[in-house]
MARLUMLO-646014 format. One line per field, with one value per atom (N, C-alpha, C): residue number from 1; residue in one letter; atom name; x, y, z. Coordinates in nm, 2 decimals, decimal comma. Layout:
N
n = (NUM / ...);
res = (a / ...);
atom = (CA / ...);
x = (X / ...);
y = (Y / ...);
z = (Z / ...);
//
This chain:
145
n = (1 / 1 / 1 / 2 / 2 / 2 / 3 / 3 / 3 / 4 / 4 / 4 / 5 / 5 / 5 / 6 / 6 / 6 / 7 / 7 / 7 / 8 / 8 / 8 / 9 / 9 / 9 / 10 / 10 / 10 / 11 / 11 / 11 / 12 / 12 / 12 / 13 / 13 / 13 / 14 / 14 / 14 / 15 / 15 / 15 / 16 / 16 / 16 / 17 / 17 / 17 / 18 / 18 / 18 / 19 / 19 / 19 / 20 / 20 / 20 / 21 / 21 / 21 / 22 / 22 / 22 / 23 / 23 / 23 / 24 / 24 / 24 / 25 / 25 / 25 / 26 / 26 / 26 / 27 / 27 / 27 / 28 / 28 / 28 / 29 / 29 / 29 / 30 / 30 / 30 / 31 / 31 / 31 / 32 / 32 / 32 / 33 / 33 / 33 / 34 / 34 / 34 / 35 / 35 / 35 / 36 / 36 / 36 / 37 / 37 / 37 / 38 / 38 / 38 / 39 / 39 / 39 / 40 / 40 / 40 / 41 / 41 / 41 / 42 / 42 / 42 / 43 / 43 / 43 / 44 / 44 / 44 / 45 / 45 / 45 / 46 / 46 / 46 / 47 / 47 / 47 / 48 / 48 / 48 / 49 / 49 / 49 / 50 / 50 / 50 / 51 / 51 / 51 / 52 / 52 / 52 / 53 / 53 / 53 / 54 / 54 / 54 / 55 / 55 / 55 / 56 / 56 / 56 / 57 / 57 / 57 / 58 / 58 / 58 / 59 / 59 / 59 / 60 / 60 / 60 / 61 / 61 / 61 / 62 / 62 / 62 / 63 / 63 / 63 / 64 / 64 / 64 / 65 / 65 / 65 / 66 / 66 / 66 / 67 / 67 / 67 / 68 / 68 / 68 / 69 / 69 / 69 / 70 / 70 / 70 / 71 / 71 / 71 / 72 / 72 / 72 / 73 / 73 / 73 / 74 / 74 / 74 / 75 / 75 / 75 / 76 / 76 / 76 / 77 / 77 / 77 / 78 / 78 / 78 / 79 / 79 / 79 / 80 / 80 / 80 / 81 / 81 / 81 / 82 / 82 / 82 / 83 / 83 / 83 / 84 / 84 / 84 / 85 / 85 / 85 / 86 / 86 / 86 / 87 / 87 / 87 / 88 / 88 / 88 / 89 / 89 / 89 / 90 / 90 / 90 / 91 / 91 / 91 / 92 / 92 / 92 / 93 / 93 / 93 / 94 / 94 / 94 / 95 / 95 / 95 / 96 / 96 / 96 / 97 / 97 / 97 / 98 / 98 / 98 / 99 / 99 / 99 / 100 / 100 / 100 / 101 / 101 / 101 / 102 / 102 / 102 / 103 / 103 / 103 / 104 / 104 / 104 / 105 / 105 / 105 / 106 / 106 / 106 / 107 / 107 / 107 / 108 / 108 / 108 / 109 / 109 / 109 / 110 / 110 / 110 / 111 / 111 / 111 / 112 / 112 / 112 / 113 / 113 / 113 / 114 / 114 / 114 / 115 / 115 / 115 / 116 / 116 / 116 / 117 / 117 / 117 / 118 / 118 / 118 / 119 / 119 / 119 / 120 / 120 / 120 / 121 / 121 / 121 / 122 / 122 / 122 / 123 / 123 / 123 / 124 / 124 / 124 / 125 / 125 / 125 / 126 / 126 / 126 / 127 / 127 / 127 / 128 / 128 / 128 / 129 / 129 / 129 / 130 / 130 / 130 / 131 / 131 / 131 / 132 / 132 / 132 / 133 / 133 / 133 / 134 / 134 / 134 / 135 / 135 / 135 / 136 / 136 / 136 / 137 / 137 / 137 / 138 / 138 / 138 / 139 / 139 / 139 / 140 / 140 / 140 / 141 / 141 / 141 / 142 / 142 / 142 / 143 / 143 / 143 / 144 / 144 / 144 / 145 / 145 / 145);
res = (x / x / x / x / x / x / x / x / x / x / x / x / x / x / x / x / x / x / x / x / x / x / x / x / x / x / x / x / x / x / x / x / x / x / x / x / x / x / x / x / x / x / x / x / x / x / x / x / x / x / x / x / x / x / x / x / x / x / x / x / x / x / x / x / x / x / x / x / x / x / x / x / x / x / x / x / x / x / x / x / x / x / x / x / x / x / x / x / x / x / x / x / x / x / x / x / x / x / x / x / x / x / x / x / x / x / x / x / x / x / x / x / x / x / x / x / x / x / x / x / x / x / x / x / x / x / x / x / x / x / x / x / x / x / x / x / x / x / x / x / x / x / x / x / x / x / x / x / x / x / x / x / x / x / x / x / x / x / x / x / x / x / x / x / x / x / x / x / x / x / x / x / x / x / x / x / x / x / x / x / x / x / x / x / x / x / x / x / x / x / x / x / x / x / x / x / x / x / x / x / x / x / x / x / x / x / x / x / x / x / x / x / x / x / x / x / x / x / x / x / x / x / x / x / x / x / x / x / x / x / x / x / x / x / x / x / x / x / x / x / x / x / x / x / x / x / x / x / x / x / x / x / x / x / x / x / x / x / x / x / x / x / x / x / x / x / x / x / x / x / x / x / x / x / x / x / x / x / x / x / x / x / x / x / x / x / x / x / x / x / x / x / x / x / x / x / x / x / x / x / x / x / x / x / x / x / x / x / x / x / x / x / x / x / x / x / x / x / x / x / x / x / x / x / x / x / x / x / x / x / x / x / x / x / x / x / x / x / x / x / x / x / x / x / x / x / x / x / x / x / x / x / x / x / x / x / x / x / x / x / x / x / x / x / x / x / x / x / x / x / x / x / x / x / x / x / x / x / x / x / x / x / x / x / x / x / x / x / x / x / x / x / x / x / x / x / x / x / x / x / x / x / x / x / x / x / x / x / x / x / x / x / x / x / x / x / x / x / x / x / x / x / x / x / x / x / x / x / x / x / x / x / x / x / x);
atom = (N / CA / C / N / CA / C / N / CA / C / N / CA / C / N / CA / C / N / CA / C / N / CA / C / N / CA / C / N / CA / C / N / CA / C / N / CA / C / N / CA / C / N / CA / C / N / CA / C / N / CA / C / N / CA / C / N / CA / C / N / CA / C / N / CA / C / N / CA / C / N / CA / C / N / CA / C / N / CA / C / N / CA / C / N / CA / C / N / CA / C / N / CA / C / N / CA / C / N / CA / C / N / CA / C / N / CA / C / N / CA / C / N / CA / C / N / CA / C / N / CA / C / N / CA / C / N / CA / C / N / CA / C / N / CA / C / N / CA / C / N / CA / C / N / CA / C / N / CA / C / N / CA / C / N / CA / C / N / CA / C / N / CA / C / N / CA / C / N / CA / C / N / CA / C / N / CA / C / N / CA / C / N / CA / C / N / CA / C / N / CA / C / N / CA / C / N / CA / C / N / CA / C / N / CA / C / N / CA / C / N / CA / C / N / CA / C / N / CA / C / N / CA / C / N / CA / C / N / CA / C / N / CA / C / N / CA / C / N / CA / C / N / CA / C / N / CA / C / N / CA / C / N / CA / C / N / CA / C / N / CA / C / N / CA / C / N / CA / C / N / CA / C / N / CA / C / N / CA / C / N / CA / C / N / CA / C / N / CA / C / N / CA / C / N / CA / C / N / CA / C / N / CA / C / N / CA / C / N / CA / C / N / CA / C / N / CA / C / N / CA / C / N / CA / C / N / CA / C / N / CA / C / N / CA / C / N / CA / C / N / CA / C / N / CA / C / N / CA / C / N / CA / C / N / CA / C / N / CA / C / N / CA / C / N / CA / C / N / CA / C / N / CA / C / N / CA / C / N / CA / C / N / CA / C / N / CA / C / N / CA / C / N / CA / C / N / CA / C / N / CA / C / N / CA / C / N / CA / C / N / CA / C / N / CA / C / N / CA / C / N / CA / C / N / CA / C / N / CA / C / N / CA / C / N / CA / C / N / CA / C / N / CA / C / N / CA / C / N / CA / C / N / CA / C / N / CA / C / N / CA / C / N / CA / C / N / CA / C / N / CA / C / N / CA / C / N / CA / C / N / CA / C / N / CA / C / N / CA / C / N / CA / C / N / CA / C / N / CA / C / N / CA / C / N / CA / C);
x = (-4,94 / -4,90 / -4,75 / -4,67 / -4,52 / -4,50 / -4,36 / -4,31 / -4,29 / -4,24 / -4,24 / -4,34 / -4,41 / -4,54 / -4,58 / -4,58 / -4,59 / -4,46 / -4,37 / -4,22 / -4,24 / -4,34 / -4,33 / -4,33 / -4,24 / -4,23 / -4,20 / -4,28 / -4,28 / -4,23 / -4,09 / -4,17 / -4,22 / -4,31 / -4,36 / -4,37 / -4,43 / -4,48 / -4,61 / -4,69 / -4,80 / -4,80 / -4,93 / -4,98 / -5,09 / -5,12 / -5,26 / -5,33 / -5,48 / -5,47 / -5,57 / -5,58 / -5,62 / -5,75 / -5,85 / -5,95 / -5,90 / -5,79 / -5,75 / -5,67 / -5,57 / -5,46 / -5,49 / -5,64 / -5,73 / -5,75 / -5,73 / -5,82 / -5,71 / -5,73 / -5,63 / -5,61 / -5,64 / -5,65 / -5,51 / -5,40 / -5,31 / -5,31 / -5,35 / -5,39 / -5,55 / -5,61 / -5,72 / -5,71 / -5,62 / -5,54 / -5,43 / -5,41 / -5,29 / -5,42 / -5,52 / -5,60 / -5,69 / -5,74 / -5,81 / -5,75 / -5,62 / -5,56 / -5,44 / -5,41 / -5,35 / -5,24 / -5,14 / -5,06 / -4,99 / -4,85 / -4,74 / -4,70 / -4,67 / -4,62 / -4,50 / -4,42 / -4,30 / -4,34 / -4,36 / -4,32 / -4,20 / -4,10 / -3,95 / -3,98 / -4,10 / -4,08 / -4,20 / -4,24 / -4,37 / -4,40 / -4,46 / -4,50 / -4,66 / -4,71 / -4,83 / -4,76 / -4,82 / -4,81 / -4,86 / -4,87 / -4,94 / -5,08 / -5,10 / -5,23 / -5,27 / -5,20 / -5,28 / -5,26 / -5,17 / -5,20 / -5,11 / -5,10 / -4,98 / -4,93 / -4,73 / -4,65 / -4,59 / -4,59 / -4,52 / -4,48 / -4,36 / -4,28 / -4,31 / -4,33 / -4,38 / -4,40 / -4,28 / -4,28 / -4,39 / -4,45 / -4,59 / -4,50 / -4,54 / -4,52 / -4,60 / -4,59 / -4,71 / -4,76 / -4,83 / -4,90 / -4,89 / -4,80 / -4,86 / -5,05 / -5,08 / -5,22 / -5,28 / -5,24 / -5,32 / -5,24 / -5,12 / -5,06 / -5,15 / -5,12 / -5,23 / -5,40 / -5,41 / -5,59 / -5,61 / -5,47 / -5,40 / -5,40 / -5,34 / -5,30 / -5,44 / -5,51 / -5,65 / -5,79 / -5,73 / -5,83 / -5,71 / -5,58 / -5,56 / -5,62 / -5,58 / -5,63 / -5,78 / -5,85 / -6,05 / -5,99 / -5,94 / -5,93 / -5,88 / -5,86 / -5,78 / -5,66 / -5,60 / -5,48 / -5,32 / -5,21 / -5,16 / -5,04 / -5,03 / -4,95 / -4,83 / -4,71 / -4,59 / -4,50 / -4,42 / -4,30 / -4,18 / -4,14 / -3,99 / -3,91 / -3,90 / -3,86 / -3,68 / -3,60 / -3,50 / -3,43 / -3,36 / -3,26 / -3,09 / -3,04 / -2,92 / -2,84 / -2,75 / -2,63 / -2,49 / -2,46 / -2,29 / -2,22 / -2,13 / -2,00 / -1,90 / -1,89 / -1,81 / -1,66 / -1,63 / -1,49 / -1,42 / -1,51 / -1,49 / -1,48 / -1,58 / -1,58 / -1,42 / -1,40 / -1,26 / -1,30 / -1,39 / -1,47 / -1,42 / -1,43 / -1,37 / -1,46 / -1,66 / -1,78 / -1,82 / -1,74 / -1,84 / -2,02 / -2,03 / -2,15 / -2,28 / -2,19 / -2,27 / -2,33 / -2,24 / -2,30 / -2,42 / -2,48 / -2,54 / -2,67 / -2,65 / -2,82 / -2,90 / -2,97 / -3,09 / -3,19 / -3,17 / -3,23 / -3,14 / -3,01 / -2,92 / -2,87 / -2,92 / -2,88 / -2,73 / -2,63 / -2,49 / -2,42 / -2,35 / -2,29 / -2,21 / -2,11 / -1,96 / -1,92 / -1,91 / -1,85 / -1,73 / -1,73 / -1,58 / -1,54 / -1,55 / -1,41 / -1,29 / -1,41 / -1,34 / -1,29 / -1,36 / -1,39 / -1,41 / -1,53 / -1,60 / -1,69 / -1,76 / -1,87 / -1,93 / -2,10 / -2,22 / -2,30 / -2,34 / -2,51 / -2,60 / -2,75 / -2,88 / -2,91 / -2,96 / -3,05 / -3,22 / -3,23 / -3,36 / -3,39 / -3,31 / -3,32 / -3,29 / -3,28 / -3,27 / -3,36 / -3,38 / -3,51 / -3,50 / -3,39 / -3,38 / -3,34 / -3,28 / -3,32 / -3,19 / -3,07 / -2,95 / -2,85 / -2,87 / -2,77 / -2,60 / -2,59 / -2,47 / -2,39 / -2,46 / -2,45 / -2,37 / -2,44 / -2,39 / -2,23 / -2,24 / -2,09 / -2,00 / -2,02 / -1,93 / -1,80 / -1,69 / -1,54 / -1,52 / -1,55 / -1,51 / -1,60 / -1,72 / -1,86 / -1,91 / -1,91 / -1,91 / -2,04 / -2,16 / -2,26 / -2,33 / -2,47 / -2,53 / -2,63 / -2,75 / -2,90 / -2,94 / -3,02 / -3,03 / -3,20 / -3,24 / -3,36 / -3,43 / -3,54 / -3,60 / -3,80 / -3,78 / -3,94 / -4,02 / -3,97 / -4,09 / -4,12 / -4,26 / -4,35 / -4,27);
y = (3,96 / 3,82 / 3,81 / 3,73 / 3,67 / 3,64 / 3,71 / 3,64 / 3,51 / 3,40 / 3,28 / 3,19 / 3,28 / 3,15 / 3,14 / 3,26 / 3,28 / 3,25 / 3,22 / 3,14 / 2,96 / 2,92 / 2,78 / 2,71 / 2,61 / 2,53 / 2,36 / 2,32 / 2,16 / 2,12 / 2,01 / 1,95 / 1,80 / 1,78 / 1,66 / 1,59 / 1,47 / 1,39 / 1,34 / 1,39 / 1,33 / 1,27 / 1,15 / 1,08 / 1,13 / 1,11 / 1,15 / 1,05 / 1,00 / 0,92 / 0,95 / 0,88 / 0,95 / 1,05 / 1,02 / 1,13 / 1,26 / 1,28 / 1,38 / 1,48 / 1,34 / 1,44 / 1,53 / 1,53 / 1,58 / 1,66 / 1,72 / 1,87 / 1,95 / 2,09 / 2,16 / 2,17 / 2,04 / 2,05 / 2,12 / 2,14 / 2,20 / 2,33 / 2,42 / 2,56 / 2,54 / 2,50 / 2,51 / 2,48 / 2,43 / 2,41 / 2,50 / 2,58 / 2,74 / 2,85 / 2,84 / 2,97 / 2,94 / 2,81 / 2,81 / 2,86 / 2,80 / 2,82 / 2,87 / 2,99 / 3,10 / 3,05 / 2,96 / 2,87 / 2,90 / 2,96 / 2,95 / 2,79 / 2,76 / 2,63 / 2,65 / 2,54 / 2,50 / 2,41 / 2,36 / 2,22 / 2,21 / 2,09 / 2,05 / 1,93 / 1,86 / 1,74 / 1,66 / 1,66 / 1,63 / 1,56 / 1,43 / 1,35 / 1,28 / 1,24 / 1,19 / 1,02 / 0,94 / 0,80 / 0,74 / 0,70 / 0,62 / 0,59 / 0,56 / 0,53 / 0,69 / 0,76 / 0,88 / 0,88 / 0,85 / 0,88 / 0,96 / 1,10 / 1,17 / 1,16 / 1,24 / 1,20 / 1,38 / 1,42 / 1,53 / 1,56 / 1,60 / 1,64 / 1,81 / 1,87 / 2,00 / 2,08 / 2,15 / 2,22 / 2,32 / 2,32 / 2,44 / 2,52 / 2,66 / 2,73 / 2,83 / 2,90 / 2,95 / 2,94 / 3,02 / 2,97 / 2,80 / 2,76 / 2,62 / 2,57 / 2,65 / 2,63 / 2,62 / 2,65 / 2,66 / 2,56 / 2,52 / 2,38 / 2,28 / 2,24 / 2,11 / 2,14 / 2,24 / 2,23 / 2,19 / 2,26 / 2,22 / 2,05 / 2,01 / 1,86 / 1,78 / 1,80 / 1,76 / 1,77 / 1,88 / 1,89 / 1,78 / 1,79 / 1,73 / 1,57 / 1,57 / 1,37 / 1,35 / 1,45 / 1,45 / 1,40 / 1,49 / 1,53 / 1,33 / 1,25 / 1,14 / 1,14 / 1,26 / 1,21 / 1,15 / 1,11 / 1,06 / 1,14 / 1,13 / 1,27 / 1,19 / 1,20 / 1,18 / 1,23 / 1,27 / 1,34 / 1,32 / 1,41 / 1,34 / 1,29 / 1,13 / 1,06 / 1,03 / 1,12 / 1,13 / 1,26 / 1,24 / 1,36 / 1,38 / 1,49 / 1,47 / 1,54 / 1,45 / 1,46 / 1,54 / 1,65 / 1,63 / 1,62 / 1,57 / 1,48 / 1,55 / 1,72 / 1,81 / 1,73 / 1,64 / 1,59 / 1,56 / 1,48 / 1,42 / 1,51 / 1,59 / 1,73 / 1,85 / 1,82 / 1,89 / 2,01 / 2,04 / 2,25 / 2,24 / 2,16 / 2,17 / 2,27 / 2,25 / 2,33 / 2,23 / 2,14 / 2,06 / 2,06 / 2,04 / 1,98 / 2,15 / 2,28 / 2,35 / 2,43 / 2,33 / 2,37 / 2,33 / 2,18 / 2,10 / 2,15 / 2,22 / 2,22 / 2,33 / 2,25 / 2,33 / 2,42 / 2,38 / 2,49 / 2,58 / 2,57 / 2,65 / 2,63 / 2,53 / 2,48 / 2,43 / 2,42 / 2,44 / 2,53 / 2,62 / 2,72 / 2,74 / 2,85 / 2,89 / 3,00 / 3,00 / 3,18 / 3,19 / 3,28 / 3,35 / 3,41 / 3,42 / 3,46 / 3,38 / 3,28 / 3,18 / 3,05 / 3,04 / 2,94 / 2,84 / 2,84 / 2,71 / 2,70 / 2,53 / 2,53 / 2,54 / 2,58 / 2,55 / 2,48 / 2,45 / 2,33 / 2,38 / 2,45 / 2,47 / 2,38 / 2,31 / 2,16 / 2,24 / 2,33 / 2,38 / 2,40 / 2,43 / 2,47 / 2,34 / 2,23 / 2,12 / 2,05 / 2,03 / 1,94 / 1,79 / 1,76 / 1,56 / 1,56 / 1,63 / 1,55 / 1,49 / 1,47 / 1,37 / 1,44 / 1,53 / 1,55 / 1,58 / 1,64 / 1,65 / 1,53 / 1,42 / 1,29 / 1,20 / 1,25 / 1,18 / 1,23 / 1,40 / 1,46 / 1,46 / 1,45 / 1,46 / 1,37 / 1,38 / 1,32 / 1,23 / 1,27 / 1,21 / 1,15 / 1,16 / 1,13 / 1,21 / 1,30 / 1,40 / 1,40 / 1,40 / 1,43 / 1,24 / 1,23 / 1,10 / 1,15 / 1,00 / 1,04 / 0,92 / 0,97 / 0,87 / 0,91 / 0,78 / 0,76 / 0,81 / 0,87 / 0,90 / 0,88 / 0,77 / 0,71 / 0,79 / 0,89 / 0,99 / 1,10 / 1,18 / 1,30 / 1,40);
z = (-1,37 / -1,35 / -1,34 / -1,30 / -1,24 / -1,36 / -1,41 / -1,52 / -1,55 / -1,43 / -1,42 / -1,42 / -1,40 / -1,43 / -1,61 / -1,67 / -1,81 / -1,89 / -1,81 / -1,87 / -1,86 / -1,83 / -1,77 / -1,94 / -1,98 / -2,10 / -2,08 / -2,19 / -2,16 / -2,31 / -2,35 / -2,49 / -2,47 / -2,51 / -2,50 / -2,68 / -2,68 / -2,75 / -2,75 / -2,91 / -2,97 / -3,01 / -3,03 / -3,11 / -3,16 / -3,25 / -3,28 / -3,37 / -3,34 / -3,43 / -3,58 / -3,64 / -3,80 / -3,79 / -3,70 / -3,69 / -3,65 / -3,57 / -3,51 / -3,57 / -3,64 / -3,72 / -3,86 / -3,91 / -4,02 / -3,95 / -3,80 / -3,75 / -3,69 / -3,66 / -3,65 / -3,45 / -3,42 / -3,26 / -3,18 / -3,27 / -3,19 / -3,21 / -3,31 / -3,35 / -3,23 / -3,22 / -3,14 / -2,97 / -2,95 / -2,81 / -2,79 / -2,89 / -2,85 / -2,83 / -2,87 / -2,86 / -2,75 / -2,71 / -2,59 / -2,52 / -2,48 / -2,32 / -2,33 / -2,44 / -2,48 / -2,45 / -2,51 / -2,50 / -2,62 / -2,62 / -2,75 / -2,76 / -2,88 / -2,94 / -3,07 / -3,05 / -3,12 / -3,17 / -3,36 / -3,36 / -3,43 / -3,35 / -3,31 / -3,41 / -3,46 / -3,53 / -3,57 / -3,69 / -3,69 / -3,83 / -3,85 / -3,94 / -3,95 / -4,06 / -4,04 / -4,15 / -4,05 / -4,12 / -4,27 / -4,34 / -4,41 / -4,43 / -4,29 / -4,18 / -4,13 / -4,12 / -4,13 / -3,97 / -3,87 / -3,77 / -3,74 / -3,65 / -3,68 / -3,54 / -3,55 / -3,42 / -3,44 / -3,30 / -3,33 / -3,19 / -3,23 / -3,13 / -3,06 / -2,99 / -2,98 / -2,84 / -2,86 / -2,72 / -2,72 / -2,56 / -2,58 / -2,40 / -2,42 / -2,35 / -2,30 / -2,21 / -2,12 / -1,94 / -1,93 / -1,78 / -1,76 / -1,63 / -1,60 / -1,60 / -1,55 / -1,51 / -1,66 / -1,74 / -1,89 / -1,94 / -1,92 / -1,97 / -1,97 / -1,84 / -1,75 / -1,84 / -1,82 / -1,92 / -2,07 / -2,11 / -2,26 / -2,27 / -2,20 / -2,12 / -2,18 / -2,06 / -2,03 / -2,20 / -2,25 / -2,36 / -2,46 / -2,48 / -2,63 / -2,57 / -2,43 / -2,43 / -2,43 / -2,45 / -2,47 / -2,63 / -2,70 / -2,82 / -2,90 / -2,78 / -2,83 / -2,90 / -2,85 / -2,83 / -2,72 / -2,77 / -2,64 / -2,65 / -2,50 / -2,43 / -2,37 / -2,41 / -2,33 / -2,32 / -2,21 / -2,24 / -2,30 / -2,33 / -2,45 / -2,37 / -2,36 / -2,36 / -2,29 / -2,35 / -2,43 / -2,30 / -2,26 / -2,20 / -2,26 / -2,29 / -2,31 / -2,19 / -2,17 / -2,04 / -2,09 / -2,06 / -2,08 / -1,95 / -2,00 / -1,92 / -1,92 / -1,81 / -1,81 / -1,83 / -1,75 / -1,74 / -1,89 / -1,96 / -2,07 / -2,25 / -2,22 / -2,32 / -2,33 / -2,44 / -2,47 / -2,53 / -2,52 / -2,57 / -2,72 / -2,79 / -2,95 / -3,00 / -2,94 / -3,00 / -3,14 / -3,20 / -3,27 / -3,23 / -3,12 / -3,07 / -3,09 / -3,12 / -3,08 / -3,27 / -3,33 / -3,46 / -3,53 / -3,43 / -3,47 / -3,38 / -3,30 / -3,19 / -3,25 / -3,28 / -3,31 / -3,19 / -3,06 / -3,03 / -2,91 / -2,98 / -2,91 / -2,76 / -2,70 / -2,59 / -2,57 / -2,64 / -2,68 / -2,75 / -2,64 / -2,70 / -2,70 / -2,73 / -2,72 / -2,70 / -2,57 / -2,49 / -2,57 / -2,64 / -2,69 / -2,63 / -2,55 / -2,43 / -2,40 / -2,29 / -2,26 / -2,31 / -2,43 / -2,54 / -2,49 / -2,39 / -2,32 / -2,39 / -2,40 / -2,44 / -2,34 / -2,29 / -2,20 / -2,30 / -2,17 / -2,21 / -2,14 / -2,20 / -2,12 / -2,12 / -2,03 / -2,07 / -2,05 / -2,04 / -2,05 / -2,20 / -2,27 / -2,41 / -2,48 / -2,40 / -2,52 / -2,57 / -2,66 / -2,73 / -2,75 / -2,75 / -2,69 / -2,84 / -2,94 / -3,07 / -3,11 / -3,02 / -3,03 / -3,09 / -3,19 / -3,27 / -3,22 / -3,13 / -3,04 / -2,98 / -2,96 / -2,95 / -3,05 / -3,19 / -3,32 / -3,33 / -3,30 / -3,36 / -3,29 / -3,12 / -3,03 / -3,03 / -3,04 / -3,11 / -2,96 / -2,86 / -2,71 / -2,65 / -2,70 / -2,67 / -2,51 / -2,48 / -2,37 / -2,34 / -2,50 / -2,49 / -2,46 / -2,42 / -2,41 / -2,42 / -2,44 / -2,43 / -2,32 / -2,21 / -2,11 / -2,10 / -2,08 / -2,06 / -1,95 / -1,96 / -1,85 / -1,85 / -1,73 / -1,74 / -1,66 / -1,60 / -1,51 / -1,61 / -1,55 / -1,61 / -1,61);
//
């Protein structure tokens, strides 16, 4: 099989609601459709309904089925919401922003003592947003799948 198809990754956003969040439907939606998972963020309410933020990785084709079973399962499926932009012009490479990312999508060539940005490796969770001294970093909304 093509390594690229078994590289394909999504993070999206759960809901789950109280019947759901009592069962282990995301350990049981990694072993159906042989799907690795990250959870990036995850709470259960009061009310017992739970939210979790959670990158899953794997075959496309096993995603979309993954997809398809957690919304049987009643749960709701959206994508994260949230993009972070940097604003090459405006970023002074100080690297503040790269002590704060948690999933390493900000980093710092010691060579050149540039910072990069993967935006494949970013998880939307702002922090680089909060520390950035010039504000280089943003979060801009994005309403498509």
């Amino acid at each position: 099989m093509h390594d690229a198809i078994k590289d394909y990754r999504k993070i999206i956003y759960l809901v789950f609601p109280p019947e759901a969040s009592i069962r282990p439907v995301t350990c049981d939606m990694s072993r159906l459709f042989n799907l690795t998972f990250n959870i990036l963020k995850a709470q259960i309410s009061p009310r017992q309904e739970g939210y979790m933020t959670l990158e899953l990785g794997g075959d496309e084709a096993d995603y979309h089925k993954a997809i398809e079973y957690l919304r049987e399962q009643g749960v709701k499926i959206t994508p994260v919401a949230q993009k972070i932009f940097r604003d090459e012009d405006s970023c002074v490479e100080c690297g503040l922003c790269t002590a704060l990312c948690p999933g390493k999508a900000l980093y710092l060539d010691r060579t050149t003592r540039r910072v990069f940005f993967d935006a494949d490796k970013c998880t939307a969770c702002g922090m680089c947003t909060r520390i950035c001294p010039v504000n280089a970093m943003r979060v801009e909304m994005d309403n498509g799948w």
